[in-house]
C-alpha positions in Angstrom: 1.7 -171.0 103.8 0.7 -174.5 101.6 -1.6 -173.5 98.8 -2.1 -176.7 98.8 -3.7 -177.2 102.0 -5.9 -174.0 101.2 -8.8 -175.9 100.3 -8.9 -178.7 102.7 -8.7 -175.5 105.8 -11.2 -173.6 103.8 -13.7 -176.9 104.1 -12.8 -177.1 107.5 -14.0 -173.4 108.3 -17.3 -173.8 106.5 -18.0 -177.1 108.8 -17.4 -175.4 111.5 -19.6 -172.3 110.2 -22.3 -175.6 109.0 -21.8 -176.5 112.7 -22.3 -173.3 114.5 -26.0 -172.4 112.1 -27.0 -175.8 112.4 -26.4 -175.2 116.5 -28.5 -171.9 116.7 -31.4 -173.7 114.4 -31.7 -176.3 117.2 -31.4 -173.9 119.7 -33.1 -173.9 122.2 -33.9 -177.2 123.2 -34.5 -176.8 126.8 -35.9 -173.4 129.3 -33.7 -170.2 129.0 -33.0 -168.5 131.8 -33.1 -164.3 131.7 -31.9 -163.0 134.3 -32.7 -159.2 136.0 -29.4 -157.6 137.3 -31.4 -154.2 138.3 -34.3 -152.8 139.5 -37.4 -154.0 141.4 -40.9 -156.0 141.0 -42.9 -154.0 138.6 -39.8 -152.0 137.4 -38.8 -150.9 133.7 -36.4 -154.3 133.5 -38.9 -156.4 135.3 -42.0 -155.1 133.0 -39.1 -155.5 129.9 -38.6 -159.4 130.7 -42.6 -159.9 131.7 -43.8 -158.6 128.6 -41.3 -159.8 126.2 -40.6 -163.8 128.1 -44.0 -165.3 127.0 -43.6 -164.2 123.6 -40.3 -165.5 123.2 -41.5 -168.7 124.9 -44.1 -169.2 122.3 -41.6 -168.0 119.1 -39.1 -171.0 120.7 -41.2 -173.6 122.4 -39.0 -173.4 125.3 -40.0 -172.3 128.3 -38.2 -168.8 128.9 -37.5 -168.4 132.8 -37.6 -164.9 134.1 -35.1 -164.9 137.0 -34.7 -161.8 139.3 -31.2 -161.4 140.9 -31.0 -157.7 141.8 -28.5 -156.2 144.0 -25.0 -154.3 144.8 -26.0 -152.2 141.8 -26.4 -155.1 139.3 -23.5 -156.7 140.1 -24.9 -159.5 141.4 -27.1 -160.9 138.4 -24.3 -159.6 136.1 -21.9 -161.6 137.9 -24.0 -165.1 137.6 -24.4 -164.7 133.8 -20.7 -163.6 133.6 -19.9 -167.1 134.7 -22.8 -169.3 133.1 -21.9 -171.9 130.0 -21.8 -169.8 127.0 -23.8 -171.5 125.5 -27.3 -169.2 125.1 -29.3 -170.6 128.2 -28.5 -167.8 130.2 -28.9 -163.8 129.2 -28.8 -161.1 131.1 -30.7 -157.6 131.2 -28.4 -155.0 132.4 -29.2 -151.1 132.8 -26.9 -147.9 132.6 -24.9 -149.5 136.1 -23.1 -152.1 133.7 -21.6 -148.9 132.2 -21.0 -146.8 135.1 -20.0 -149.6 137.8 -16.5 -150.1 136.5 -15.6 -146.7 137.5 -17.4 -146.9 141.2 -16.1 -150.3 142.0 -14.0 -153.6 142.0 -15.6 -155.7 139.9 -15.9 -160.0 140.1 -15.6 -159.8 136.3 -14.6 -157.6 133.1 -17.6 -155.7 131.7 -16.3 -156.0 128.1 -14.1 -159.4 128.1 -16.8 -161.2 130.0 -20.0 -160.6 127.9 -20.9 -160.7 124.2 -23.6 -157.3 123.5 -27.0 -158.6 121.8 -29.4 -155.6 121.8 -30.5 -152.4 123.3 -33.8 -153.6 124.5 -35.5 -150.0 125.2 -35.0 -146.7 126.7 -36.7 -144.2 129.7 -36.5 -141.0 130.8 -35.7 -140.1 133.8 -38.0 -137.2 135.9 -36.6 -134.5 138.2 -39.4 -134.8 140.6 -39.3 -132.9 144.4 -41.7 -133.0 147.4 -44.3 -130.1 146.7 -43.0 -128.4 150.2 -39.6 -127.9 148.5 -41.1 -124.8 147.1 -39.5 -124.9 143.9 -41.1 -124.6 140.0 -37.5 -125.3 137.9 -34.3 -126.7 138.2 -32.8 -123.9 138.6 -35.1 -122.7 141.6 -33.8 -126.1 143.3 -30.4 -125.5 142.4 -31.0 -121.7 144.0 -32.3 -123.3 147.4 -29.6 -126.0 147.5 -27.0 -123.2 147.1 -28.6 -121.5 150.3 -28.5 -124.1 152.7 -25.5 -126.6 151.1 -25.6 -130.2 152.4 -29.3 -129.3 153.7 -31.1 -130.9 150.6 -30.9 -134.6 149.7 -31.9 -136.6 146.3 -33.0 -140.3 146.3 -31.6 -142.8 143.6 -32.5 -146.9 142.8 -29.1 -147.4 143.9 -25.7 -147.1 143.8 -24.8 -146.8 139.8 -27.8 -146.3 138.7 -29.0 -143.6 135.8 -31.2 -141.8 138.8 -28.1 -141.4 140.8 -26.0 -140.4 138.0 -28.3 -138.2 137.1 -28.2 -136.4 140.0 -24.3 -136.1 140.3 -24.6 -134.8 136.7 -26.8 -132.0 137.9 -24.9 -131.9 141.1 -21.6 -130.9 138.8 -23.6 -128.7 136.3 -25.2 -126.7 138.9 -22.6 -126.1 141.3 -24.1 -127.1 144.4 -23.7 -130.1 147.5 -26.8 -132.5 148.1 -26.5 -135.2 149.6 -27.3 -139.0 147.8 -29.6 -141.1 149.1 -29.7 -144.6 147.4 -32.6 -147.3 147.3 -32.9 -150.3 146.8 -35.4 -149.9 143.9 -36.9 -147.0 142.5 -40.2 -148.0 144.4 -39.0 -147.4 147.4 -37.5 -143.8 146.3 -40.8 -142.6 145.7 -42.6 -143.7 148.6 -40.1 -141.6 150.5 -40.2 -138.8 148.2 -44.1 -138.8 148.8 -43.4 -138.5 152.6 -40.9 -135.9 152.5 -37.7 -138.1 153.7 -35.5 -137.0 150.6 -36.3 -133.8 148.6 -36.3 -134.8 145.3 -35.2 -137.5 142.6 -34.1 -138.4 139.4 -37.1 -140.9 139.3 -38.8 -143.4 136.6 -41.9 -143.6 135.3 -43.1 -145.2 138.2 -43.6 -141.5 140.1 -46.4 -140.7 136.9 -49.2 -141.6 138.8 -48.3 -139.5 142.0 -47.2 -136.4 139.5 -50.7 -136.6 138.3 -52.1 -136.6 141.3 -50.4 -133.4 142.7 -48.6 -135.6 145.8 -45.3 -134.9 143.8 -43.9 -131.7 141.4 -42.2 -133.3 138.0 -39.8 -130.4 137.2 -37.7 -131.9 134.0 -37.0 -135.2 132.3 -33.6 -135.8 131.5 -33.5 -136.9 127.6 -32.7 -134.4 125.4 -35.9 -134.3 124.0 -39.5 -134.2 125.3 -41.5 -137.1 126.0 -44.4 -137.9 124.0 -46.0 -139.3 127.2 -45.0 -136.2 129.4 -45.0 -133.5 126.5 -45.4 -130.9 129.5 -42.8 -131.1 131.1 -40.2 -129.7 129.7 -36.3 -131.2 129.7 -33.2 -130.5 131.9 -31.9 -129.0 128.1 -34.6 -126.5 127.8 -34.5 -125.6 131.8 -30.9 -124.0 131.2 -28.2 -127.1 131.7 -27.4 -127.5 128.1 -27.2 -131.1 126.5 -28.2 -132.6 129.8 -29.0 -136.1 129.0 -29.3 -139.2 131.7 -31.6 -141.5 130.3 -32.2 -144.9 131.5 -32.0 -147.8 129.3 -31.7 -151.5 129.5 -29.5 -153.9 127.1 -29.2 -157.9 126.6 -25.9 -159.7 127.0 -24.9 -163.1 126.8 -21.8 -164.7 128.6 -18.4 -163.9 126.3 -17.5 -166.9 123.9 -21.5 -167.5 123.1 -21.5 -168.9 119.1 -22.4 -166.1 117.1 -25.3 -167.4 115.7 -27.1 -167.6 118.7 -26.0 -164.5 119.3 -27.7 -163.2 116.1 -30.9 -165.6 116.4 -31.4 -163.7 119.8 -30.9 -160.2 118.4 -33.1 -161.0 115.6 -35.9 -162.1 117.9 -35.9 -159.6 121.0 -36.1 -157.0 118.1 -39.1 -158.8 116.4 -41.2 -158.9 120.0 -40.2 -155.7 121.1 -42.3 -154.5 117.7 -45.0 -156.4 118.5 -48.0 -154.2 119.6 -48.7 -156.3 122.4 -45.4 -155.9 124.2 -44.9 -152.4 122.7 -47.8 -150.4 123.4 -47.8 -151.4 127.4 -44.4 -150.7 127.8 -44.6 -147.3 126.1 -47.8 -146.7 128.4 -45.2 -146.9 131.2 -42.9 -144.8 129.2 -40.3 -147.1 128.3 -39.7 -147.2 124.7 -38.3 -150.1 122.4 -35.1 -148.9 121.1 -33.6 -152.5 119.3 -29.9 -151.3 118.0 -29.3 -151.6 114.6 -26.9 -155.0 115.1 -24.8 -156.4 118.1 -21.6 -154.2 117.1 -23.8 -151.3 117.0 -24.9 -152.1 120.8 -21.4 -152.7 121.8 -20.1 -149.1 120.4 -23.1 -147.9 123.0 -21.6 -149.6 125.7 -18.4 -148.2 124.8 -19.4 -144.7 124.9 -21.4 -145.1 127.7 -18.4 -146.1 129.7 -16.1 -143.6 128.9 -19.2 -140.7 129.5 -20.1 -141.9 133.0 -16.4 -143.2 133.8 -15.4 -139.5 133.1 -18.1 -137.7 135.3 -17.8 -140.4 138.2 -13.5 -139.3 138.1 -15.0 -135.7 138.1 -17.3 -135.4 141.0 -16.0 -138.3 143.3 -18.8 -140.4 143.0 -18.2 -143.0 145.5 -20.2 -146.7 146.3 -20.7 -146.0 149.7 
């Protein structure tokens, strides 16, 4: 190496860093797009980017464009912001499916190559809910029916790759027994059939709450490892004899791969800062989605990476297919 040119490349690099700040202080100067890769109108992701867009609107000055593009298990929206300009104007909100599609299907991009990690944006138990005339009080009681008549029960899902239906092969493996997986497009629609007895029983969201309450569905177990302050009553998969059960939903921001780091700090920075605020936070944990900001970008990214290899692992295991 010439020592000599050492100072002349070390003035180069600290341009380029003087470039890249001085880029993410301008930013943004025109609407940023957020786009939904899962769930449906009224959802956890859809109430995440309602709340949180007007906010970040105000903070920037720039109109922040909420745009939904749900479908083939988040492939769909993940797929346009894998292939936007990386250059901040699009992000993408993705749930547990960015972490469990790779192992359930052939992919238009790489989950890891294509995408820089910003944040965890917040996280929601999932319910064990059934149809009253299933008869059953626990888990175990459903497992002890399902055993009985194999094939004869069913469990509804959002979708294909979603926490609900991962969920439900988890408790599918840990309890030895054959129901059959019924996806949805949207949780929404899980429920409604839930209520009319079509499926037996789900892995559902907090959108079921208000039909638990009113006695037109049984909630049986949430699927965090501990209980949830808005549902202290009912007591976890954990506690209800499948031991470290855990199949929580949450929901994370990425940015297309090759983004400048600054923005990609600017935007961690800020989501965590409205996410905190009182008037985004206390709705959303009303609905029983919790703020859960990571600690940095690399810390999100080590989430994504054990979240693949945990779901990767139990989709090899029970055969989970995208059908």
């Amino acid at each position: 190496m010439n020592h000599k040119a050492l100072p002349a490349a070390i003035v180069i690099a600290c341009s380029f860093l003087s470039i890249s700040t001085h880029a993410a202080d301008a930013w943004p100067t025109r609407p940023v797009r957020l786009v939904l890769s899962f769930g449906a109108p009224g959802g956890s992701p859809d109430q995440i980017a309602r709340y949180s867009a007007p906010k970040l609107t105000e903070l920037w000055g720039r109109q922040v464009v909420v745009d939904p593009r749900t479908g083939a298990g988040g492939v769909l929206g993940t797929d346009i912001a894998a292939k936007a300009p990386p250059d901040g104007y699009t992000m993408v909100i993705v749930s547990p499916a960015h972490t469990i599609n790779p192992a359930l299907r052939k992919l238009p991009y790489d989950p890891v190559k294509d995408f820089e990690p910003v944040t965890k944006l917040a996280e929601v138990p999932n319910i064990l809910s059934i149809h009253p005339q299933v008869g059953a009080k626990s888990p175990q009681e459903v497992a002890a029916l399902a055993k009985a008549k194999p094939g004869a029960y069913s469990f509804g899902s959002a979708g294909i790759g979603s926490s609900q239906h991962l969920a439900g092969e988890l408790f599918r493996k840990m309890a030895g027994i054959n129901i059959l997986h019924v996806p949805y497009k949207g949780g929404g629609a899980v429920v409604l059939d839930l209520i009319a007895g079509r499926v037996h029983m789900t892995f559902g969201s907090a959108t079921s709450l208000p039909h638990i309450r009113a006695g037109r569905l049984r909630a049986l177990a949430v699927t965090t490892l501990k209980r949830s302050p808005v549902m202290a009553d009912i007591p976890t998969m954990h506690e209800s004899g499948y031991p470290n059960f855990e199949a929580a939903a949450w929901y994370g921001l990425l940015v297309p791969a090759r983004t400048p780091q600054a923005i990609i700090s600017k935007l961690h920075k800020d989501f965590s800062a409205v996410l905190q605020l009182p008037e985004v936070r206390e709705p959303l944990q009303n609905d029983t989605v919790d703020p859960a900001p990571s600690a940095s970008p690399k810390a999100f990214a080590a989430f994504l990476a054990t979240e693949t290899a945990k779901w990767g692992a139990l989709v090899r295991e029970t055969g989970a297919k995208a059908d």
